[in-house]
C-alpha positions as CSV (number, residue, x, y, z in Angstrom):
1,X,-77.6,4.1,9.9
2,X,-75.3,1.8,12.0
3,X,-72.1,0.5,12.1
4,X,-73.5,-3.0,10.8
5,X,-75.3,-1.2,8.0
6,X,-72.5,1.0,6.9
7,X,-69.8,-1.9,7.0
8,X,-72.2,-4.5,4.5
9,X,-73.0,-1.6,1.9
10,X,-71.2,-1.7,-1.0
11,X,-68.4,-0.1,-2.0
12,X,-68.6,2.2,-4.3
13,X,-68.0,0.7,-7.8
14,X,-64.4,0.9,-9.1
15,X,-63.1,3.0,-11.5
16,X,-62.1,0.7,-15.0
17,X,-58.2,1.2,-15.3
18,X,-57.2,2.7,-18.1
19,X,-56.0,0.2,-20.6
20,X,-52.6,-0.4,-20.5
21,X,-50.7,1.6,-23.3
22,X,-47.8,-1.1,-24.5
23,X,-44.5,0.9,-25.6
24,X,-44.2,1.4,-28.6
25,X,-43.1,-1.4,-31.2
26,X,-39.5,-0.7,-32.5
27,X,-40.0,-1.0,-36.4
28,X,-38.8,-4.1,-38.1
29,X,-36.4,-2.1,-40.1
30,X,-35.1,-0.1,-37.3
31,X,-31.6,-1.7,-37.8
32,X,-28.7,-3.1,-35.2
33,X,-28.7,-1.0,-31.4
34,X,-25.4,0.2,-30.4
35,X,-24.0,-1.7,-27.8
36,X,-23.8,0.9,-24.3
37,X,-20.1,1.3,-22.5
38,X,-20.6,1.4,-18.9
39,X,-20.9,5.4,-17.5
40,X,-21.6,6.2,-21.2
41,X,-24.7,4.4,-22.2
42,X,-25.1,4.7,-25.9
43,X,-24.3,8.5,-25.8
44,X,-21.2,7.9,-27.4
45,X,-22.6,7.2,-30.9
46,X,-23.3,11.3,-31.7
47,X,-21.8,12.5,-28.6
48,X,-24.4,13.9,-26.8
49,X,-26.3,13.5,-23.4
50,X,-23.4,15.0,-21.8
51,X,-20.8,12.5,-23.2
52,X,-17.7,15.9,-22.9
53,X,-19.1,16.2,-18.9
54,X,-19.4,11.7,-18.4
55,X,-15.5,11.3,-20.0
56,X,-14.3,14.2,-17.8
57,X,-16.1,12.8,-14.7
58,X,-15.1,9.3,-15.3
59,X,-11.3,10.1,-16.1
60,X,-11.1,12.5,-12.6
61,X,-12.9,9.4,-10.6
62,X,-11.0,6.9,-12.0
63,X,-7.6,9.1,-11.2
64,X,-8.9,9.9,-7.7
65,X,-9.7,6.3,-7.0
66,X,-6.4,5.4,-8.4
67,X,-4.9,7.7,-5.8
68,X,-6.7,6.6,-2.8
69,X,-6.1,2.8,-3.5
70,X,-1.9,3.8,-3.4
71,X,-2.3,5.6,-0.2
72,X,-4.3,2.7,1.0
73,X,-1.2,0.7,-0.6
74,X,1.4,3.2,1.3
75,X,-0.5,2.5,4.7
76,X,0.1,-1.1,4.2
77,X,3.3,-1.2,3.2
78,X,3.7,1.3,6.2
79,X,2.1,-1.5,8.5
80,X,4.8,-4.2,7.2
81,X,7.9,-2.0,8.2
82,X,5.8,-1.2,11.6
83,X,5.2,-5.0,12.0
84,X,9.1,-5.5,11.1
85,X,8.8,-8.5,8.5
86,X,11.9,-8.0,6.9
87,X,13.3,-6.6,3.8
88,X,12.5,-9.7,1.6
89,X,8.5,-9.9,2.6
90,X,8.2,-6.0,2.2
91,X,9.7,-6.3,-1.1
92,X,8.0,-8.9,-2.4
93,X,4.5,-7.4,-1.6
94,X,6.4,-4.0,-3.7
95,X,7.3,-6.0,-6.8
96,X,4.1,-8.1,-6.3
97,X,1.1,-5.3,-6.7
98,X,4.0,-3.3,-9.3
99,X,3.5,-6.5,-11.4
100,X,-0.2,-7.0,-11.0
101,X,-0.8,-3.2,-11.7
102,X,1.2,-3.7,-15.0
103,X,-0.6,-6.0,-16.5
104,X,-3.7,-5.3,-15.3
105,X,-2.9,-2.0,-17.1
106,X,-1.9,-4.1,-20.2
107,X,-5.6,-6.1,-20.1
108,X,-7.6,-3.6,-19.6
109,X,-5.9,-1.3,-22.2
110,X,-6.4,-3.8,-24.7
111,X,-9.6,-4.8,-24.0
112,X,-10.4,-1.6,-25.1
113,X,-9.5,-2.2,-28.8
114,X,-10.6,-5.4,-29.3
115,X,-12.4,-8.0,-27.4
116,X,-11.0,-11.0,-26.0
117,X,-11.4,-14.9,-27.6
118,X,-13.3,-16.7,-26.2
119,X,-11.5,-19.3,-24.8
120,X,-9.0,-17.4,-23.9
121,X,-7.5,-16.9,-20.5
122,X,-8.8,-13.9,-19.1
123,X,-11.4,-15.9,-16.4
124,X,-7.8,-17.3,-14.7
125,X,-6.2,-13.6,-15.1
126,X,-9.4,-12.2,-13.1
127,X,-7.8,-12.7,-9.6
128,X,-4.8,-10.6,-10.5
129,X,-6.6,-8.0,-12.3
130,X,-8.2,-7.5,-9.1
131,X,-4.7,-7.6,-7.1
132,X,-3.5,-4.8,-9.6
133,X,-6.6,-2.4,-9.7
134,X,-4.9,0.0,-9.8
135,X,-3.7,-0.3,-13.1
136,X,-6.9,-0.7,-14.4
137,X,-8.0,2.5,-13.2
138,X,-4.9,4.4,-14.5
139,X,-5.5,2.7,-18.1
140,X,-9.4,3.8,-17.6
141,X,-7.8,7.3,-17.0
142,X,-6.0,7.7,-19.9
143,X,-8.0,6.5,-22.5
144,X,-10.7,9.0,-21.3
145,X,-8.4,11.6,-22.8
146,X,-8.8,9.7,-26.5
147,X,-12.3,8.6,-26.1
148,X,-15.1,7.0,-24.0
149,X,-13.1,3.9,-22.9
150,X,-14.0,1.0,-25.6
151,X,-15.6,3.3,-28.0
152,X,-13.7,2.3,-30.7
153,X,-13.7,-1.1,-30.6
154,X,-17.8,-0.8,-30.2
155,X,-18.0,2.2,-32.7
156,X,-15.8,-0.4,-35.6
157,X,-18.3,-3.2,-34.5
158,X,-21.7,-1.3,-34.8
159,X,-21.0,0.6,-38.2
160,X,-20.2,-2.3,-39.3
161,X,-23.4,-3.7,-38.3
162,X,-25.3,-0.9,-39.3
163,X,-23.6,-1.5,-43.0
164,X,-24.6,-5.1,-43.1
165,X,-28.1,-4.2,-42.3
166,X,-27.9,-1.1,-45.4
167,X,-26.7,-3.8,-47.5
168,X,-29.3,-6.4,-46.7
169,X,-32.1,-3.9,-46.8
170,X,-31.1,-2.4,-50.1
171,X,-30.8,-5.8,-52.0
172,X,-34.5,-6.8,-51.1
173,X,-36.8,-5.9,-54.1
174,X,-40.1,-7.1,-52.6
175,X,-42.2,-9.6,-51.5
176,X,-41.0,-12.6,-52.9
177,X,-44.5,-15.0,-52.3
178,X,-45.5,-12.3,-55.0
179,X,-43.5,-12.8,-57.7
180,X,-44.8,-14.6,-60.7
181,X,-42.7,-17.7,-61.2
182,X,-40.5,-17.9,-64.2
183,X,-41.7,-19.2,-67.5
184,X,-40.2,-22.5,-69.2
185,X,-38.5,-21.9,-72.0
């Protein structure tokens, strides 16, 4: 056989793919999800999945972090007395990231408890959240001694979902297309 010959035979026939399994269908009465905190997922409903092991890892990253970003801080400030910019400039910066931290601190503490309106002004504090990180990460520390940070606030909101749905569920009798109308009296 030649080249030509072997190049125009045909291939050899294709194997059918296997049909496509489709995951499987969540019932209709499965009920509300829980809503998963970041690092957490939804492990903190029962505590499992190595929720002990993900609040102790996120509670020594978030202090480590926090400790880097004030030596990083200390080196800066360190440049502006190198670069000589006087008392009032190097305080400034001082009081400046001590004020962001704090209420970045304050934010993020509270956003753990409930969440914020919606028309509220968080967007415009978003810029000095950022400024004050470090706060943030010291409040994220902390609250991983209590719990997985914003588990209460989502553990509140899904049991009270999951209620709603219990109390919907039970109060359906049937179908009600199959009822038999009511008779005139």
């Amino acid at each position: 056989m030649s080249d030509d010959q072997r190049d125009q035979t045909p291939a050899e026939p294709a194997q059918a793919p296997a049909p496509a399994q489709a995951p499987p269908a969540a019932p209709a009465s499965a009920g509300p999800e829980p809503e998963p905190i970041r690092f957490f997922d939804t492990t903190w409903v029962n505590h499992d999945g190595g929720y002990a092991l993900r609040r102790a890892g996120v509670a020594v990253g978030a202090l480590l972090t926090a400790v880097a970003a004030a030596l990083l801080l200390r080196l800066s400030y360190e440049g502006l007395e190198i670069g000589n910019v006087g008392t009032f400039l190097s305080l400034s910066v001082v009081i400046l990231f001590a004020i962001a931290s704090s209420i970045a601190f304050a934010k993020t503490w509270d956003s753990f408890t409930r969440r914020p309106a919606p028309s509220s002004d968080e967007a415009a504090l978003k810029g000095l959240k950022a400024i004050g990180f470090i706060g943030s990460l010291i409040a994220y520390f902390l609250r991983c001694f209590v719990e997985a940070p914003g588990e209460k606030l989502r553990r509140t909101e899904y049991e009270r979902a999951t209620a709603e749905f219990a109390r919907r569920r039970s109060s359906r009798t049937g179908n009600p297309a199959a009822r038999r109308p009511k008779r005139k009296k």
